[in-house]
Every structure is written in C-alpha cells, then in structure tokens.
C-alpha positions in Angstrom: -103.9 7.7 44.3 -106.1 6.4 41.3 -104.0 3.5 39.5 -102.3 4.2 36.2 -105.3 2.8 34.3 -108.4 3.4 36.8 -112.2 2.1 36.4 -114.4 4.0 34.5 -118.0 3.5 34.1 -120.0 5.3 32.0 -123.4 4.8 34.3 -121.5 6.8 37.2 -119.3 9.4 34.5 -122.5 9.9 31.8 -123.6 13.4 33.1 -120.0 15.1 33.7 -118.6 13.4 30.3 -121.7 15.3 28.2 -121.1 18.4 30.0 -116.9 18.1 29.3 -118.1 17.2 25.7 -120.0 20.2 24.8 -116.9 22.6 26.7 -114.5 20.4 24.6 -116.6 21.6 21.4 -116.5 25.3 22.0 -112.7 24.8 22.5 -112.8 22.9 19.2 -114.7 25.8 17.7 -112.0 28.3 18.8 -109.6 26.5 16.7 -111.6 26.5 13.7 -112.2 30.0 14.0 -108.3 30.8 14.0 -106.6 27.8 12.3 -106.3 27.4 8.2 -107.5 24.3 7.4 -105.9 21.1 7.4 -106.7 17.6 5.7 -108.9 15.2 7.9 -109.8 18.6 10.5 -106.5 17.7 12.2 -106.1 20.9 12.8 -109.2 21.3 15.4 -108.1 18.6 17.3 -107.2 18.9 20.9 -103.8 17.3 22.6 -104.2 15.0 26.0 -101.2 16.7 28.7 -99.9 15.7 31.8 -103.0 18.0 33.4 -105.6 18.1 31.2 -106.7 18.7 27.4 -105.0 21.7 25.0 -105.7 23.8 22.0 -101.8 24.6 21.6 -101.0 27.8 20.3 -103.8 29.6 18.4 -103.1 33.0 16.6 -105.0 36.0 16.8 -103.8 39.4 15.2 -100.6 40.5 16.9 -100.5 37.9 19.4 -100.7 34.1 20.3 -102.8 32.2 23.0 -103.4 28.9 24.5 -106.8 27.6 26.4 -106.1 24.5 28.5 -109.1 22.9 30.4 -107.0 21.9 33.7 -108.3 18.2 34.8 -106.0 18.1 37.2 -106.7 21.4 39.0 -110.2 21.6 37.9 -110.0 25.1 36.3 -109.8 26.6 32.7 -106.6 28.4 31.6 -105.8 30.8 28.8 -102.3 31.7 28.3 -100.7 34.6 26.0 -96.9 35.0 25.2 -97.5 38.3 26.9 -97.4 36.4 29.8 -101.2 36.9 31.0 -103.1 34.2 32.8 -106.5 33.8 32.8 -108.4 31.4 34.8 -111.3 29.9 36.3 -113.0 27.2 38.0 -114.8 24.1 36.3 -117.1 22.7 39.2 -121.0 23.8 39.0 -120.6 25.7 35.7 -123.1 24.8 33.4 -121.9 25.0 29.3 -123.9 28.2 28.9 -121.7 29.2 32.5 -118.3 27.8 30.7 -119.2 29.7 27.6 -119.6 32.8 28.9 -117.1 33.4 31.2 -114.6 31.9 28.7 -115.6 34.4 26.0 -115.6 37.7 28.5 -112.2 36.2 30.1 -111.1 36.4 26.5 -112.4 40.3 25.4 -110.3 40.8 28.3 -107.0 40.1 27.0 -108.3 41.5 23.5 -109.2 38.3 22.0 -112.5 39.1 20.5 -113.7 35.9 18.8 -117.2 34.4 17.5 -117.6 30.8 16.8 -121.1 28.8 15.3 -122.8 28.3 18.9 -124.5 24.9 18.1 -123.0 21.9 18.9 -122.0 19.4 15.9 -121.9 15.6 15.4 -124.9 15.4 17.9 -128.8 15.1 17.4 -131.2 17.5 18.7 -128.5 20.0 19.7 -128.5 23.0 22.0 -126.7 26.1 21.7 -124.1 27.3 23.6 -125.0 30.1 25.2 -128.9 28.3 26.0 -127.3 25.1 27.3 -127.8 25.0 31.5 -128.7 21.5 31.1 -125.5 20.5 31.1 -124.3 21.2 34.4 -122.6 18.4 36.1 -118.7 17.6 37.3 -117.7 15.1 39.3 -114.1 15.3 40.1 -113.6 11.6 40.5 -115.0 11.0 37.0 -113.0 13.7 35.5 -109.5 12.7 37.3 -110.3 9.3 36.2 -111.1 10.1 32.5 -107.9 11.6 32.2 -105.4 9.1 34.3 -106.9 6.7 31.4 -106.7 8.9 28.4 -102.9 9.3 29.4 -101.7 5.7 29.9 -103.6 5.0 26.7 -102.4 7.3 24.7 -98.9 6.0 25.1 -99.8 2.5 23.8 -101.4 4.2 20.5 -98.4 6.4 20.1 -96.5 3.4 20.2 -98.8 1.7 17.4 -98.4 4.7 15.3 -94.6 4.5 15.3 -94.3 1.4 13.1 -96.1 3.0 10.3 -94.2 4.5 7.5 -97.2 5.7 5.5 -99.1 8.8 6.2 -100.6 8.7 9.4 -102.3 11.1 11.9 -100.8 12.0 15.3 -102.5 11.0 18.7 -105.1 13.5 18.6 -108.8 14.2 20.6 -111.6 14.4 18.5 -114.1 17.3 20.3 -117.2 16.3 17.9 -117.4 12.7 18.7 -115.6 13.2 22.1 -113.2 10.5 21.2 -109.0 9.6 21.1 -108.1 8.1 18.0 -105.1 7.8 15.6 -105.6 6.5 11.5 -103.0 5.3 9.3 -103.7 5.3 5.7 -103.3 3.1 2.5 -102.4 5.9 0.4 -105.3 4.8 -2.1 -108.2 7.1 -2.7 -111.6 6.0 -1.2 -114.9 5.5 -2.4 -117.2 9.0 -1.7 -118.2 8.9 2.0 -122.2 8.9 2.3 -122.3 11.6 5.1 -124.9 11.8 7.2 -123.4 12.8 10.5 -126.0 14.8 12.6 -125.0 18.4 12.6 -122.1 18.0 9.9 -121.6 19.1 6.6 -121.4 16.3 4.3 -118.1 17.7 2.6 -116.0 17.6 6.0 -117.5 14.1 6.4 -116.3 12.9 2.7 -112.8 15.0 3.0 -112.0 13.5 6.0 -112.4 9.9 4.3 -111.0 11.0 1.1 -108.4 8.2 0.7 -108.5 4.6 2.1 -108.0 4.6 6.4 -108.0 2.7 9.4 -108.7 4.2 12.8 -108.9 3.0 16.1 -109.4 4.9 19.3 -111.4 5.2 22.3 -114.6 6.4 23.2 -115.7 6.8 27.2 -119.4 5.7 26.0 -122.3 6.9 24.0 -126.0 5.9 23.7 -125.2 4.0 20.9 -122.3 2.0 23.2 -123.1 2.9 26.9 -120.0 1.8 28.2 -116.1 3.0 27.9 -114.4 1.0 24.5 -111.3 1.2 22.5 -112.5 0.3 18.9 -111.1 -0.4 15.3 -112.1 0.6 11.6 -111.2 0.7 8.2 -113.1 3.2 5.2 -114.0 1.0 3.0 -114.3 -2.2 5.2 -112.5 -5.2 3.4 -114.9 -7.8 2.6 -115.7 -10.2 5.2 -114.1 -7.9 7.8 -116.4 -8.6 10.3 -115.8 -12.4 10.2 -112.0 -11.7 10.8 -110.3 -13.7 13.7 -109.3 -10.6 16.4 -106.9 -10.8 19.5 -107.7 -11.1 22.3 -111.0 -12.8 22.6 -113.1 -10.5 24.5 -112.7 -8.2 21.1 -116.1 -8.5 18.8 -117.9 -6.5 15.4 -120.5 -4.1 16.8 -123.1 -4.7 13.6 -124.6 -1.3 14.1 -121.4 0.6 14.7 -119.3 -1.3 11.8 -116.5 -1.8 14.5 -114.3 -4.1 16.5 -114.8 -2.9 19.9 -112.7 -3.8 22.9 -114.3 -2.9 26.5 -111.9 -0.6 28.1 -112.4 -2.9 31.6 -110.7 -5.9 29.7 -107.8 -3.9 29.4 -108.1 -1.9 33.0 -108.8 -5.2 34.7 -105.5 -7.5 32.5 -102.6 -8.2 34.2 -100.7 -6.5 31.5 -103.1 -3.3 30.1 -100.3 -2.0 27.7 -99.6 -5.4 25.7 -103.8 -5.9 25.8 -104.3 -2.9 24.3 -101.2 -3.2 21.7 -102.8 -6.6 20.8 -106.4 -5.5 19.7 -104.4 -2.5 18.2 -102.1 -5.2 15.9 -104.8 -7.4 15.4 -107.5 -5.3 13.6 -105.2 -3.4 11.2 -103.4 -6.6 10.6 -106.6 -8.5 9.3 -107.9 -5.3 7.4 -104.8 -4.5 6.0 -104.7 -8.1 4.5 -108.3 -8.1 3.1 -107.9 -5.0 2.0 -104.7 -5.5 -0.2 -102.4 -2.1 1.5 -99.2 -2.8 0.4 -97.6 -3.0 3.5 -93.9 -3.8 2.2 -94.2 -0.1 1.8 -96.3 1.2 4.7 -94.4 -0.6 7.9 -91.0 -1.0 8.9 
C-alpha cells in the first residue's frame, strides 16, 4: 500500500503523465461538444473520484452518459442510465489507440460524436487520431498520481470553504493537465493578453474576465520539471513577488509569475495537510492585501 500522499517524480512519471494528458484532452473535448457553455470553461473540467478522473453526466439526444478513466483498475468506462457498460483497458494503448477504441465503443451505444482532434494549450501539437507517440503507462506512476491528487484535493476543498465570494469548485483542468481552485475579488480585470499555444485568445481573456486568484497543482512540465502546488493572482498586486510566503521552501518562479511549493516538501512534512493549508493561506493572504479585495465581504 502506497502512503496517503506517495513520492512522485516527474523524471520516472514524464512519459505516462503526457500520454494521460492527451486521453484527459479528448475526454475534455467530449464535454465541450455536449455541454453549453459556462463562465471560466468550468464546465469542461473533469472531477478527481475515489478511482480515477470523471466527465459526470454528459447529454446526448434521448439519453445521458458518463466516461470515467479508471486509475484504479486501469481501464476506461462509459456508463448510460440504460444501464450499459462499456469498457476497456489502459495499458499499451497509444492516444491514437485510446481515441479510437473510445469513439467506436461509443457508436456502439449510439453516441455518435466529433470533437476538434488537435490537442490545445500545447506547442507543436499532434492530432488525435495520428498520435502513437504517446504510448506509455506505468501503473505505479498512475496509482501514485492519483493517491496524491485525492489527499490533496481535500486540503483545497477545505481552502475553498472559507470563501464567501464567487469561487470555483475543485476541478481538473485537461488543457494544462492541472488541479486547481480560484476565488475571485468580484472586480473586473484588465484584458488578458492571450497567447496560449493552441487557444483562442477569447477563452483565454473570458476565463480572466474579473480579478482571481488560483492555486493548484501541476505533476510537472518542461517549463517546471518537477511535481508543484503553486499560487496566482490576475492582475498580480504590485510587489507580489517580494511578498513574505509560509512556509519557507515556497518561492516566485520569475518566468511562470508564481509562488510555487515542491509537492516533496509537502509529501516528505510531518504534517502534509497543515503544509499545504499554509502555502494555500499565505499566498492569497498577501495578494489579497496588496491587491485591496475587500475581504470583510469575501471570507467568513
């Protein structure tokens, strides 16, 4: 048995987290092929379960289905309230593999969907259905990946409790391939530049519409090759960077424009929960100052 919050290293979990990034964004696709749209694109996000990562119920003509990609049992699922099970297994499926078996197991229950094919939020992307690249699972790194993303998410729904103001459930974002929740000032914001590889300018500068703080959790990236939870605020108050953060391993990534806590200092405290609630306190509590919210309003 893995620990509650295991070791993750993005070295060893690189290869299986791109191929679960690009199966995450044709389930993310699916939902924005059968969803009306909602502020921010919460409504394309996908939910962390007890086994795995969700969709939730998605309509389609006369009847409603779920996809779950089963991290516990290594498998994909689709589920209709006719009661009809689909399934199959995740191991040595490349993402043009995953993409299409998913799309023929869903003809077969009379699901007949289409979805933009290249991948988004990424440069240099390749489509779906061309994508054999992409090929690699490790079950260790995937039971690991999730054990974390479910202790974690507990502390952040916790954080997002003791906000009155409009704020964003715990949700997985399939086009950065991150876990993140944002509270928001209720001010509008400056117009977002844009300039997200693969991603319409408009969803970038609707999503930042109005003054917001996010923080969240990445398993790694080029840009940050190793697993961090991390904290920011559209605009950034002046002299953000420079702001005193708990606890002390915390620190402003220039290039990203973030406070970043390594996942390991949390994994490897004594107490995970309370390190994780502390960075989580600390950077909205300094940006929320500089930034002027009125908080009498916003917290209990």
């Amino acid at each position: 048995m893995q620990p509650k919050w295991p070791s993750l290293s993005y070295e060893n979990g690189k290869n299986t987290y791109e191929t679960l990034h690009m199966w995450t964004q044709i389930l993310g696709k699916i939902k924005l092929g059968t969803l009306p749209w909602m502020n921010h694109s919460w409504h394309v996000t996908l939910k962390i379960t007890p086994t795995g990562l969700t969709t939730s119920s998605l309509p389609y003509r006369d009847q409603f289905f779920e996809i779950v990609l089963d991290l516990v049992n290594h498998q994909l699922l689709i589920l209709t309230n006719r009661g009809e099970i689909r399934n199959f297994g995740l191991p040595g499926l490349s993402v043009a593999d995953f993409y299409e078996k998913l799309f023929s197991e869903l003809k077969e229950l009379n699901i007949d969907l289409e979805i933009y094919s290249k991948p988004v939020e990424l440069p240099n992307p390749i489509r779906f259905e061309e994508d054999t690249l992409h090929a690699h699972y490790d079950k260790e790194v995937v039971t690991a990946l999730h054990k974390a993303l479910l202790a974690m998410q507990d502390v952040f729904t916790g954080f997002r409790c003791h906000f009155k103001g409009k704020c964003s459930d715990v949700h997985f974002f399939w086009g950065s391939f991150d876990l993140a929740v944002s509270r928001f000032s209720g001010r509008k914001a400056p117009k977002h530049p844009g300039g997200i590889p693969n991603l319409a300018d408009w969803v970038t500068e609707e999503a930042y519409s109005h003054e917001v703080t996010s923080a969240g959790f990445w398993p790694g990236s080029e840009a940050l090759p190793e697993a961090a939870f991390y904290c920011y605020f559209y605009p950034e108050p002046e002299d953000y960077k420079n702001a005193a953060i708990e606890p002390k391993e915390a620190y402003y990534h220039e290039k990203l424009r973030e406070f970043i806590l390594p996942y390991n200092v949390v994994q490897e405290s004594e107490d995970p929960e309370a390190k994780l609630r502390e960075f989580l306190e600390s950077t909205y509590d300094a940006g929320a100052k500089l930034a002027g919210w009125n908080r009498n309003s916003l917290e209990d």
